[in-house]
C-alpha positions as a Python dict, from the first residue, in 0.01 Angstrom:
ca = {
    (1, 'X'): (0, 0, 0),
    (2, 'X'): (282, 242, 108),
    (3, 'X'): (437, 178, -267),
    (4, 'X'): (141, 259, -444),
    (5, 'X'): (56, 611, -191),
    (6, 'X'): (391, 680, -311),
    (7, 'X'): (383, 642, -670),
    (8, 'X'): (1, 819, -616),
    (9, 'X'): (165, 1115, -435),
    (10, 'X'): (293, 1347, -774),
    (11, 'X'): (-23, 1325, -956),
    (12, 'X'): (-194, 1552, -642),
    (13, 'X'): (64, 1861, -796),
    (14, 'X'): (-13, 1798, -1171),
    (15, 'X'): (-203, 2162, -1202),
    (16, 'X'): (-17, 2297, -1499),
    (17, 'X'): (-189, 2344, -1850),
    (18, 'X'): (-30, 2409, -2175),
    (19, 'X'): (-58, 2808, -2175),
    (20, 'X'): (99, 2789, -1876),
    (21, 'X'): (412, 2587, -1942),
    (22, 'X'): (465, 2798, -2288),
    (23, 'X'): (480, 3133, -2100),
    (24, 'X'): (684, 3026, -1851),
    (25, 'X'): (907, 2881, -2100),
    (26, 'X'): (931, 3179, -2297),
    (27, 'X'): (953, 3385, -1992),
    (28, 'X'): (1287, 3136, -1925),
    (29, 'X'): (1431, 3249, -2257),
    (30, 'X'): (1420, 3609, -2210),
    (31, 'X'): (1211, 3777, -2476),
    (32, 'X'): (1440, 4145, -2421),
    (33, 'X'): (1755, 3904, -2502),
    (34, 'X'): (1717, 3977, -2895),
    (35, 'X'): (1777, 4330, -2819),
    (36, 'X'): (2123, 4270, -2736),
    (37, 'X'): (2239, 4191, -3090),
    (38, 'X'): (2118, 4429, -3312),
    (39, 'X'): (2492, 4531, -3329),
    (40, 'X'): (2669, 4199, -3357),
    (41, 'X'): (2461, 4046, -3591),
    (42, 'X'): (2414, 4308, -3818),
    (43, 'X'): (2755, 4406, -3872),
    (44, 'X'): (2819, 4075, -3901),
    (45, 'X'): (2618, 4019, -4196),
    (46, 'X'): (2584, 4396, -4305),
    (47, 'X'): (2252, 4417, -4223),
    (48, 'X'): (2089, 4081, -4236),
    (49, 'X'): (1955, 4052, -3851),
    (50, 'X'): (1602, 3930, -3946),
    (51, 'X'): (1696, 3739, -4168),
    (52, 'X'): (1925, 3499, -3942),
    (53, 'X'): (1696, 3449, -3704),
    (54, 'X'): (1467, 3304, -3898),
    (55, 'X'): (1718, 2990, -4040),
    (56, 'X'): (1820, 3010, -3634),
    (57, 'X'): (1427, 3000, -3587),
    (58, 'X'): (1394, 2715, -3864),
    (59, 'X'): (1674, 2510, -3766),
    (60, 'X'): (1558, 2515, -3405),
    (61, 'X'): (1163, 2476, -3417),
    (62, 'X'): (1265, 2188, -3666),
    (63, 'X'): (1490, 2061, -3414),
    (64, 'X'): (1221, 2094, -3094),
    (65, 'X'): (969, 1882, -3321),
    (66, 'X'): (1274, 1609, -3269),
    (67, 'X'): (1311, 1748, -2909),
    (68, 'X'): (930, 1703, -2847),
    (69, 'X'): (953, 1330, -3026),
    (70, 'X'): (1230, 1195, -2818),
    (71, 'X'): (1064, 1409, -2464),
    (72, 'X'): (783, 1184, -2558),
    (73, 'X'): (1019, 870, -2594),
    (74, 'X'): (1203, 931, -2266),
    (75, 'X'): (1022, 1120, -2027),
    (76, 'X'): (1298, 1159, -1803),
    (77, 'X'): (1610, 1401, -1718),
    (78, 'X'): (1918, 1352, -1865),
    (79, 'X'): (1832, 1497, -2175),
    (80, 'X'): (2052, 1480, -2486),
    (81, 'X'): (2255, 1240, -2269),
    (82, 'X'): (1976, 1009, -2245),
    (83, 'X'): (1820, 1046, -2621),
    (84, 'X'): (2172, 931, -2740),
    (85, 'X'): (2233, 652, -2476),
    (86, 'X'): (1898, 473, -2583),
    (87, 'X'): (1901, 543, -2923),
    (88, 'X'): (2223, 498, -3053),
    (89, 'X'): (2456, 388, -2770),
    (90, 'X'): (2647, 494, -2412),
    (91, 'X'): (2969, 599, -2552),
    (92, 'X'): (2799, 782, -2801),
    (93, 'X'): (2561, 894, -2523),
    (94, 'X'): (2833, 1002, -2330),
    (95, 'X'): (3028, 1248, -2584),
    (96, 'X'): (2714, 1448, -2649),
    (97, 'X'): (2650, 1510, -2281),
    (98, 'X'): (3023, 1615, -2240),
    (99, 'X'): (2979, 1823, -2519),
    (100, 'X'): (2673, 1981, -2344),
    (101, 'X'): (2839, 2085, -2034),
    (102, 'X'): (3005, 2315, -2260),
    (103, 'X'): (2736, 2525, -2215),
    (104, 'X'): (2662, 2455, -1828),
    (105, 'X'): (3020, 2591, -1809),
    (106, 'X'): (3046, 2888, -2022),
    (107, 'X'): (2671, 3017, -2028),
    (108, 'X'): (2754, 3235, -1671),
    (109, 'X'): (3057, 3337, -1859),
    (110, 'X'): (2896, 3525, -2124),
    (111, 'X'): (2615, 3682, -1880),
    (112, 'X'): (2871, 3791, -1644),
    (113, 'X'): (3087, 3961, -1976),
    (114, 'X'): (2705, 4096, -2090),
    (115, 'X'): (2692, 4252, -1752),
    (116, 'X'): (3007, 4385, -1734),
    (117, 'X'): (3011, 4540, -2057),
    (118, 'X'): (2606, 4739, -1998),
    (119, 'X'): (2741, 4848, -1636),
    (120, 'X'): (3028, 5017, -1821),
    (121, 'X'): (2826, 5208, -2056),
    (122, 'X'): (2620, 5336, -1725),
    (123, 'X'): (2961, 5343, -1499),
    (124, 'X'): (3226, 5426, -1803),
    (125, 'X'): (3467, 5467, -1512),
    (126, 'X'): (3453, 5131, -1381),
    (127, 'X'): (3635, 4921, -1670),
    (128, 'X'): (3469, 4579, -1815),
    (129, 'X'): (3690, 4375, -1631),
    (130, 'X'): (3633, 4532, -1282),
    (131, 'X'): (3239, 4483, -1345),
    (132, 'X'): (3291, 4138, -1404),
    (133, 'X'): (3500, 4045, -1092),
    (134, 'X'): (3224, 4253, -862),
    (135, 'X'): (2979, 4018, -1000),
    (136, 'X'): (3154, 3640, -996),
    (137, 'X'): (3248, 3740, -659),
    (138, 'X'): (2836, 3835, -610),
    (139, 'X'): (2708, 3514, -774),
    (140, 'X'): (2988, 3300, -592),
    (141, 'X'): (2950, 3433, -262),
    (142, 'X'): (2534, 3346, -313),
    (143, 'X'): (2606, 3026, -411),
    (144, 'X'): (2845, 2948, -149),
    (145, 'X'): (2603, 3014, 136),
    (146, 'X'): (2296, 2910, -17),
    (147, 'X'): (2111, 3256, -74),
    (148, 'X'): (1777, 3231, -230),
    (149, 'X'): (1833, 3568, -411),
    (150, 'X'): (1761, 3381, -779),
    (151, 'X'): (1409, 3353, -694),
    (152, 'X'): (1391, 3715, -603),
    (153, 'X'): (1545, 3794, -888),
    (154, 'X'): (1380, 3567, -1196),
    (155, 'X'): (1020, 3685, -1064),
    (156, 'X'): (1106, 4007, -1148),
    (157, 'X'): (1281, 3882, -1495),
    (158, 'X'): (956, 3756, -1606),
    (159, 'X'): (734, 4080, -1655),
    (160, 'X'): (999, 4311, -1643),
    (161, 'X'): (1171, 4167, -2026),
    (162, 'X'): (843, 4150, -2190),
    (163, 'X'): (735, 4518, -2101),
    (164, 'X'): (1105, 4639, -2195),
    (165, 'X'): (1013, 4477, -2536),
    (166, 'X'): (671, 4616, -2594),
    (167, 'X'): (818, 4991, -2464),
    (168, 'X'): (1102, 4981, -2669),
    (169, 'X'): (896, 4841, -2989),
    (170, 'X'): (626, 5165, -2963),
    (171, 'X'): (897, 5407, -2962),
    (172, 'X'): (1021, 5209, -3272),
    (173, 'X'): (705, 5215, -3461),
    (174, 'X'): (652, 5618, -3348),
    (175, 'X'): (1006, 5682, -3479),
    (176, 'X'): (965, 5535, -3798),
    (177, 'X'): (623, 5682, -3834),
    (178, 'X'): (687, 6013, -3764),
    (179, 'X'): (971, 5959, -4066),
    (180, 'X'): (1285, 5849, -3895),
    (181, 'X'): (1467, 5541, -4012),
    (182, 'X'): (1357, 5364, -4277),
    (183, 'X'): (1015, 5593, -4306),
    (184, 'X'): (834, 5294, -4370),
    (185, 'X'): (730, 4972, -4165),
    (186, 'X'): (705, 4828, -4455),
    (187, 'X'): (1081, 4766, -4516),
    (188, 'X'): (1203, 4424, -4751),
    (189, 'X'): (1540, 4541, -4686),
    (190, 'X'): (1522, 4466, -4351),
    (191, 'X'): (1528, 4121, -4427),
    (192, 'X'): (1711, 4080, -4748),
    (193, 'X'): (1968, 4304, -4916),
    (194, 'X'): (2083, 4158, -5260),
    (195, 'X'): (2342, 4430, -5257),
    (196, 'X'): (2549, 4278, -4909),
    (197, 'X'): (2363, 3906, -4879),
    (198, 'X'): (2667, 3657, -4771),
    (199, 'X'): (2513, 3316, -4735),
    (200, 'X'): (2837, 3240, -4544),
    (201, 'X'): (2812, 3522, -4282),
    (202, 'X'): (2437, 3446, -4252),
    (203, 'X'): (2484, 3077, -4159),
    (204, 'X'): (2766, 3177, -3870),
    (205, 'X'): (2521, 3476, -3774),
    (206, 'X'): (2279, 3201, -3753),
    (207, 'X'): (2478, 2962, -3580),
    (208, 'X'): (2533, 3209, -3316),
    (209, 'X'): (2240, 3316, -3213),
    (210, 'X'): (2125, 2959, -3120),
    (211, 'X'): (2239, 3048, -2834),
    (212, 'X'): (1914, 3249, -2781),
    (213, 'X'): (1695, 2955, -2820),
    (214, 'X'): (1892, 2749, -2519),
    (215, 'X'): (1655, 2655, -2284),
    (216, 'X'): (1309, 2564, -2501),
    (217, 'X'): (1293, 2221, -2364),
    (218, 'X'): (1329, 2433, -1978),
    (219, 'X'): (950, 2341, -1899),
    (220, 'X'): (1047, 1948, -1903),
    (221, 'X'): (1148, 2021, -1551),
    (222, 'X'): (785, 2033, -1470),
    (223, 'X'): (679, 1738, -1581),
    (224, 'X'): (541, 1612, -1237),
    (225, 'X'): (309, 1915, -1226),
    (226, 'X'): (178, 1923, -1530),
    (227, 'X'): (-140, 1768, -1625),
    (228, 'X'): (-94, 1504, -1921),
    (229, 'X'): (279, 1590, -1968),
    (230, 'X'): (281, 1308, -2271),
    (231, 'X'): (27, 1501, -2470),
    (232, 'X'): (136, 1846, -2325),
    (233, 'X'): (490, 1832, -2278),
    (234, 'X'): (602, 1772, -2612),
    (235, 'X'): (321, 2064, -2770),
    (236, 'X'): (475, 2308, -2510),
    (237, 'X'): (816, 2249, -2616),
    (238, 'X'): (763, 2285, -3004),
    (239, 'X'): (530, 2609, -2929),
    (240, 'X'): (818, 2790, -2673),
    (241, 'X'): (1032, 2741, -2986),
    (242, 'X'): (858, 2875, -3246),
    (243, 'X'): (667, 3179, -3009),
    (244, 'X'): (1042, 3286, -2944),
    (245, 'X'): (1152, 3327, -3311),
    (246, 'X'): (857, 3467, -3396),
    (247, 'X'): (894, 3774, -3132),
    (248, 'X'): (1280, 3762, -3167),
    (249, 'X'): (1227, 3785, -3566),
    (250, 'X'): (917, 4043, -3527),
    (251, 'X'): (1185, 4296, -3304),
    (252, 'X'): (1442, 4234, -3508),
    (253, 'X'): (1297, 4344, -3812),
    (254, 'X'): (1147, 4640, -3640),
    (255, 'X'): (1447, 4747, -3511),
    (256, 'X'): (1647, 4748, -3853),
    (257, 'X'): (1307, 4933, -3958),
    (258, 'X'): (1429, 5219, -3708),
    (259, 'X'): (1792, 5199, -3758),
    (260, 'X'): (1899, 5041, -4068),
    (261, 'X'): (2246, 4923, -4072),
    (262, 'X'): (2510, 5079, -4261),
    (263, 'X'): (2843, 4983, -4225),
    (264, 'X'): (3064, 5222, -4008),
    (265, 'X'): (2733, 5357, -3810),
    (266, 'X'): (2777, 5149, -3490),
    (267, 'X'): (3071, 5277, -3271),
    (268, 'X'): (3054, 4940, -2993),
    (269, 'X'): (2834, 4626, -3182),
    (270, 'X'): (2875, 4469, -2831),
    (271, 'X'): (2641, 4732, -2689),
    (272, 'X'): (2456, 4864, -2995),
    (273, 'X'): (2143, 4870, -2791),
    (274, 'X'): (2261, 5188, -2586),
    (275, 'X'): (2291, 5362, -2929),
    (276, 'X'): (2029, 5297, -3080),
    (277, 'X'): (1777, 5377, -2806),
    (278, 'X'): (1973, 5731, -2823),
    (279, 'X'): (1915, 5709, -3220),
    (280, 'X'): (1529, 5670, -3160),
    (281, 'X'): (1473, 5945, -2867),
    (282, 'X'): (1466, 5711, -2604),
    (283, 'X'): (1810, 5717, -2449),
    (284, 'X'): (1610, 5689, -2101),
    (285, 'X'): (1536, 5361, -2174),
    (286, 'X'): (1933, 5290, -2136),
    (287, 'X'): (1940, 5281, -1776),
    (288, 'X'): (1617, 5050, -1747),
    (289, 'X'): (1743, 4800, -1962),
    (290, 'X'): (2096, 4831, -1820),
    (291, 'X'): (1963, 4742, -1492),
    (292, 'X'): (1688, 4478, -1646),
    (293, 'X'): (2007, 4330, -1785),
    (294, 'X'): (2204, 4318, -1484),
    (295, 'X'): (1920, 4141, -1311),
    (296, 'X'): (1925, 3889, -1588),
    (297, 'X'): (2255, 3783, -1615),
    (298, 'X'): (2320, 3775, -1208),
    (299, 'X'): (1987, 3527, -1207),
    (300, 'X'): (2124, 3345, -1519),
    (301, 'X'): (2435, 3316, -1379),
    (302, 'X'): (2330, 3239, -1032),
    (303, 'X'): (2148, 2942, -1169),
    (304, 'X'): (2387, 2846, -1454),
    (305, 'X'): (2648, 2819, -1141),
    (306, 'X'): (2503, 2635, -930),
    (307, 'X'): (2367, 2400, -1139),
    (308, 'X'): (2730, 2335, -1241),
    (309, 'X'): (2843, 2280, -912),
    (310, 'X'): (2632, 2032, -837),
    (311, 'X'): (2683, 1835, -1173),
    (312, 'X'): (3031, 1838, -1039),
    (313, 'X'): (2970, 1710, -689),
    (314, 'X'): (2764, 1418, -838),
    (315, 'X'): (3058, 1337, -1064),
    (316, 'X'): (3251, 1361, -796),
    (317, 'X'): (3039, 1131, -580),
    (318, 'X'): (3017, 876, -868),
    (319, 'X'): (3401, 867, -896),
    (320, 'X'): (3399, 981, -1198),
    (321, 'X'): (3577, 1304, -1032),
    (322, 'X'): (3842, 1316, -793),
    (323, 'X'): (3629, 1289, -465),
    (324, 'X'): (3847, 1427, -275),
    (325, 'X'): (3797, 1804, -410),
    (326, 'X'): (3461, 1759, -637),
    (327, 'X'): (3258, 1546, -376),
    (328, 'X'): (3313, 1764, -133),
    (329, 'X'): (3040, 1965, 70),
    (330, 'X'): (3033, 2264, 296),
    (331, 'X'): (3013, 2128, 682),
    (332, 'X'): (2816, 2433, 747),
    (333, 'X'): (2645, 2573, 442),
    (334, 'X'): (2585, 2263, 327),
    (335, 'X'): (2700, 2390, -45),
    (336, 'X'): (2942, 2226, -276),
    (337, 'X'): (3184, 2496, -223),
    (338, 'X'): (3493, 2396, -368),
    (339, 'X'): (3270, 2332, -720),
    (340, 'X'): (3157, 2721, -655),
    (341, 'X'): (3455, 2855, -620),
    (342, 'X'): (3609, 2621, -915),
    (343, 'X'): (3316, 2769, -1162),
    (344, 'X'): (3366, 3096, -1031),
    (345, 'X'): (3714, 3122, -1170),
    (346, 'X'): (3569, 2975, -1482),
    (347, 'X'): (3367, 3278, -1492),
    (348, 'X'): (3641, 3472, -1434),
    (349, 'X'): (3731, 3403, -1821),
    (350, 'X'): (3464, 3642, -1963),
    (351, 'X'): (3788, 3929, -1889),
    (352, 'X'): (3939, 3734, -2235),
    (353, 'X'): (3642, 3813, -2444),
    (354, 'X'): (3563, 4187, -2337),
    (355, 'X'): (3671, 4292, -2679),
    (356, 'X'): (3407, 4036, -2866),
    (357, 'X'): (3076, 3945, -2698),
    (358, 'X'): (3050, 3750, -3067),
    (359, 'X'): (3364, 3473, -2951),
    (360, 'X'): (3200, 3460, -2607),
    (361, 'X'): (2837, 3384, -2729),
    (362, 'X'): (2980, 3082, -3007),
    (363, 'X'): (3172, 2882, -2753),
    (364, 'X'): (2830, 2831, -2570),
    (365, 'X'): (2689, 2775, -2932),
    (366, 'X'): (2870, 2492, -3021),
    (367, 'X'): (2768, 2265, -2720),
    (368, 'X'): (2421, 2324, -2801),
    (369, 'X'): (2431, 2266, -3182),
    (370, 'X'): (2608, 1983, -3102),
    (371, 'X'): (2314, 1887, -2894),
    (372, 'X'): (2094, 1968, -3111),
    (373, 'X'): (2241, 1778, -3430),
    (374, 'X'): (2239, 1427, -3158),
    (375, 'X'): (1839, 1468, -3072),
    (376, 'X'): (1797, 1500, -3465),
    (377, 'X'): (1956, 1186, -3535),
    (378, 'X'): (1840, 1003, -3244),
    (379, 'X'): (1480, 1035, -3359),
    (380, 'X'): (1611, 857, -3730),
    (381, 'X'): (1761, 573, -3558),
    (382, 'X'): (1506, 540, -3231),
    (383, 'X'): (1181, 553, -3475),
    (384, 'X'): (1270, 473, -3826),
    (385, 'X'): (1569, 211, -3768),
    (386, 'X'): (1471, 41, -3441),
    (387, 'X'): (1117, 64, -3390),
    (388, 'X'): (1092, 9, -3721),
    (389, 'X'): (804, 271, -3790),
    (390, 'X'): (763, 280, -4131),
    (391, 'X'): (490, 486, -4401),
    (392, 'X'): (398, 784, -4544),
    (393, 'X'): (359, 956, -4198),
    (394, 'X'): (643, 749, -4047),
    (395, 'X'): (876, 891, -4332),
    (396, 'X'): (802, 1290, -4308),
    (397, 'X'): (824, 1246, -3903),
    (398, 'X'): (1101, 1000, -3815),
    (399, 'X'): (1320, 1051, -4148),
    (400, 'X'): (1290, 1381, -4346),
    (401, 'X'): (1246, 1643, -4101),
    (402, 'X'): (1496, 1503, -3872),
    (403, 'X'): (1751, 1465, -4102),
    (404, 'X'): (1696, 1813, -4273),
    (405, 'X'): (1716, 1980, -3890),
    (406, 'X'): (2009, 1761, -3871),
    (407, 'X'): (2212, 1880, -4207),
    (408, 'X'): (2120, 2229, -4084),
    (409, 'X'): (2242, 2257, -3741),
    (410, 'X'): (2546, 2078, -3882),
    (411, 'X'): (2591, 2337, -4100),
    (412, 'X'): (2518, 2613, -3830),
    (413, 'X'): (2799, 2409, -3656),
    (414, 'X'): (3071, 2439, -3914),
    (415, 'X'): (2972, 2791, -3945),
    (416, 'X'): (3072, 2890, -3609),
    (417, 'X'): (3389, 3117, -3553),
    (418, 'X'): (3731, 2955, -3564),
    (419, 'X'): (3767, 2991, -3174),
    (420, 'X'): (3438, 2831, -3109),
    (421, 'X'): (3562, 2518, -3287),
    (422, 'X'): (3895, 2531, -3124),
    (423, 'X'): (3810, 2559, -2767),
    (424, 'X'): (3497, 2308, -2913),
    (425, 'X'): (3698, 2036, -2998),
    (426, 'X'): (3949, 2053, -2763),
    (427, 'X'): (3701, 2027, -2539),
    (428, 'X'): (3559, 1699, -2722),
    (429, 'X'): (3887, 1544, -2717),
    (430, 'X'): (3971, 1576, -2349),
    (431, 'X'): (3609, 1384, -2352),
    (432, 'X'): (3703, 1116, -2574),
    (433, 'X'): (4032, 1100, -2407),
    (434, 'X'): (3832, 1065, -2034),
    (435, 'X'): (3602, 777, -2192),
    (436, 'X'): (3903, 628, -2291),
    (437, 'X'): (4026, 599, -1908),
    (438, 'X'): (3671, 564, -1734),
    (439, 'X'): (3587, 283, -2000),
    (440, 'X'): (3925, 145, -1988),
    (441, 'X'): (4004, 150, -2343),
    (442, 'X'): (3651, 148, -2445),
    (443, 'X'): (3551, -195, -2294),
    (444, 'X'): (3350, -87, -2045),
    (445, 'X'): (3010, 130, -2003),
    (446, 'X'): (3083, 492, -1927),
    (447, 'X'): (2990, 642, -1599),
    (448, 'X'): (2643, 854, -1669),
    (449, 'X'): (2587, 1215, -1695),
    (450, 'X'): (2311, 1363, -1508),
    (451, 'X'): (2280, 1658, -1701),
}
C-alpha cells in the first residue's frame, strides 16, 4: 500500500496546462535578449539581422519537433545524454553530454561579460573587467552560502523583459512613423539586401544566435506538475520554440526598420542597444534596460552556477571526479563549495572576451548545436531504424524532417567562428580522451551524466 501512496503522491501537484508551461518557457528564454544583438549580428552580416533568425528560428523549431519526439520517448532528465544513450549507444551517449556541459560551463561566462560590458556604458569609469569580478564574486559568494536571491530575482525577470520589449517596440514604430529610419514599416530590406547578402556570414550569424533559443525544452522540468505531460509536454516544447523566433524575428525586423544598418554607423556592436535607443529618442530607456540586464545575467548566472556545481559534486560522488575536491560539501552551508569557487574562476574568463561578446556567445553555441544535431539523429535511428516505424507519416516524421534539422544545425555548426571550434573540440577530445580511461580502453560502459 505504502508503494502505491507513493507512486500516487505526484499526480496531487499535476495543475499545470499548456498556456501555462509555454509562458513560462518563454519567460525562461528572455524575450528582451534579442535586443542585445542588433549590433553583432548586423555588422556581421551587413545588415541581415532578421533574416538569421529566422534559419536560427527554422533550424531550431525543426529541431524541438525532434526534441518534443524523443521528450515523448524518454520522459525523463538527462536529456541529450539520455536520447543518445537509448538510441544509438552509451559511448555515443556520453560524448554528447560532455559536449553539453560546454554550455553549463560557459553560459555564466557570457552573462557575467554581458553585464560587465552594460554596467560600463552606465559606470564608463569602472572598466569591463572590474564589473565582471564585482559580480563572480556576487554570484559565488550566493552560491556558497545558499542565498535564495535567484528567486527574487527571476520573478522580477519575467514581466519586467516582456514590457522592456513592448516599450522599446512603440517608440520604434513612433520613430519610424513620424519619418525616422527607414520611413516605412514596410521595409524588404530589412530582411534581405541583394546588394550585401553573404550566405556564409548568414549561416555563422545564424549559428550564433542559437544560443538564444537554449533553454526551449526548460519546462520538461515540470513534468510532475503538469497535467498530461505526454500530450502536453512535447506541444509546449515545439510552441516555446517557435513563439520565441517569432517575437525575436518580429523585433528584429522592427528594429532594422528604425535603424537600418550601414556599415561604419555602430561605434561598440557589443552594446549597440545603448545607441540605438539614443538614435530613436529614447536614451532613457538605457538605464532600465541596463539594470533589467544586470538582473538577468546575475539570475542566469546564479542558476547556470550552481547547477554546475552540483553536476560536479555528483561526478565527484560517482568517482567519476576526484572525490576528494569535487565530492566535497560545505560542513556548514551545506554547499558544494569547492565546485563554486572552481566555476567561479571559470567565470572569471569572460575578462578574455571583453573585446568580442560575438567569440564569447559561439563557444556556448557549439555545445548546443552539437546537442541539437544528436536529438535529430536520435529520432532517425530510435523511430525509423529500431522501432521500425515505417509509411507515409512514419517517413516525413522519423526521417525527413529530422535529417533536414540535422544537415542544418550541422551546418550552423561548421559555421561557427574559428575559436568556437577550437576551444569546441578541444574540449571533445579531453572527452574522448576521459572515456578512454573511465571505459578502460573502451571496454566498459561509461559512468552517466546527469545533465
Amino acid at each position: 500500500m505504502e508503494t502505491n501512496v507513493s507512486t500516487q503522491t505526484p499526480e496531487l501537484k499535476r495543475v499545470l496546462k499548456l498556456p501555462t508551461l509555454v509562458c513560462q518557457g518563454l519567460a525562461y528564454l528572455c524575450p528582451a535578449c534579442v535586443l542585445m544583438y542588433y549590433g553583432i549580428i548586423n555588422v556581421l552580416t551587413d545588415g541581415h539581422f532578421p533574416l538569421v533568425l529566422v534559419v536560427a528560428g527554422v533550424a531550431m523549431t525543426l529541431t524541438a519537433l525532434s526534441y518534443a519526439k524523443m521528450c515523448r520517448k524518454y520522459p525523463v532528465a538527462g536529456s541529450v545524454y539520455s536520447y543518445v544513450s537509448n538510441s544509438i549507444g552509451a559511448r555515443t551517449g556520453f560524448i554528447a553530454g560532455w559536449g553539453l556541459m560546454l554550455d553549463y560551463f560557459l553560459l555564466p561566462m557570457t552573462c557575467y561579460l554581458s553585464c560587465g560590458l552594460y554596467l560600463n556604458v552606465m559606470f564608463p569609469a569602472i572598466p569591463v573587467w572590474a564589473w565582471i569580478i564585482v559580480a563572480v564574486v556576487f554570484v559565488c559568494a550566493c552560491n556558497y552560502v545558499g542565498v535564495g536571491v535567484a528567486s527574487i530575482i527571476n520573478n522580477i525577470n519575467v514581466i519586467a523583459p516582456i514590457a522592456a520589449v513592448i516599450v522599446t517596440l512603440i517608440f520604434i514604430i513612433k520613430f519610424v512613423i513620424c519619418g525616422g529610419g527607414a520611413g516605412t514599416l514596410i521595409y524588404p530590406e530589412a530582411f534581405y539586401n541583394p546588394e550585401t547578402f553573404n550566405i556564409n556570414t548568414i549561416m555563422t550569424g545564424a549559428g550564433i544566435m542559437a544560443i538564444v533559443f537554449v533553454g526551449f525544452d526548460s519546462v520538461t522540468t515540470y513534468a510532475e506538475e503538469t497535467i498530461n505531460p505526454e500530450k502536453n509536454m512535447p506541444r509546449a516544447v515545439v510552441l516555446i520554440c517557435v513563439g520565441a523566433a517569432i517575437e525575436f524575428i518580429i523585433v528584429a525586423y522592427f528594429m532594422n526598420c528604425g535603424w537600418p544598418y550601414e556599415p561604419g554607423t555602430i561605434e561598440n556592436p557589443d552594446t549597440a542597444i545603448a545607441e540605438y535607443n539614443i538614435h530613436i529618442g529614447i536614451a532613457w530607456m538605457n538605464s532600465i534596460f541596463i539594470v533589467l540586464n544586470t538582473l538577468a545575467c546575475i539570475g542566469c548566472c546564479i542558476a547556470g552556477q550552481g547547477a554546475t556545481a552540483r553536476i560536479l559534486l555528483g561526478m565527484g560522488r560517482d568517482g567519476f571526479l576526484p572525490k576528494k575536491f569535487f565530492g566535497y560539501v560545505h560542513p556548514r552551508f551545506k554547499t558544494p563549495s569547492r565546485n563554486i569557487i572552481l566555476t567561479a574562476v571559470v567565470g572569471l574568463t569572460a575578462i578574455l572576451f571583453q573585446d568580442s561578446l560575438m567569440n564569447a556567445m559561439s563557444l556556448v553555441s557549439f555545445g548546443a548545436l552539437l546537442g541539437f544535431i544528436f536529438t535529430n539523429i536520435c529520432v532517425v535511428v530510435r523511430f525509423w531504424v529500431k522501432d521500425k516505424q515505417r509509411g507515409g507519416a512514419a517517413v516525413i516524421k522519423y526521417v525527413i524532417i529530422p535529417i533536414i534539422a540535422a544537415i542544418v544545425c550541422i551546418y550552423l555548426w561548421i559555421s561557427l567562428p574559428a575559436t568556437a571550434k577550437i576551444v569546441g573540440f578541444i574540449w571533445l577530445a579531453l572527452g574522448i580522451i576521459v572515456l578512454a580511461v573511465k571505459t578502460r580502453g573502451f571496454r566498459e560502459l561509461p559512468p552517466e551524466l546527469n545533465l
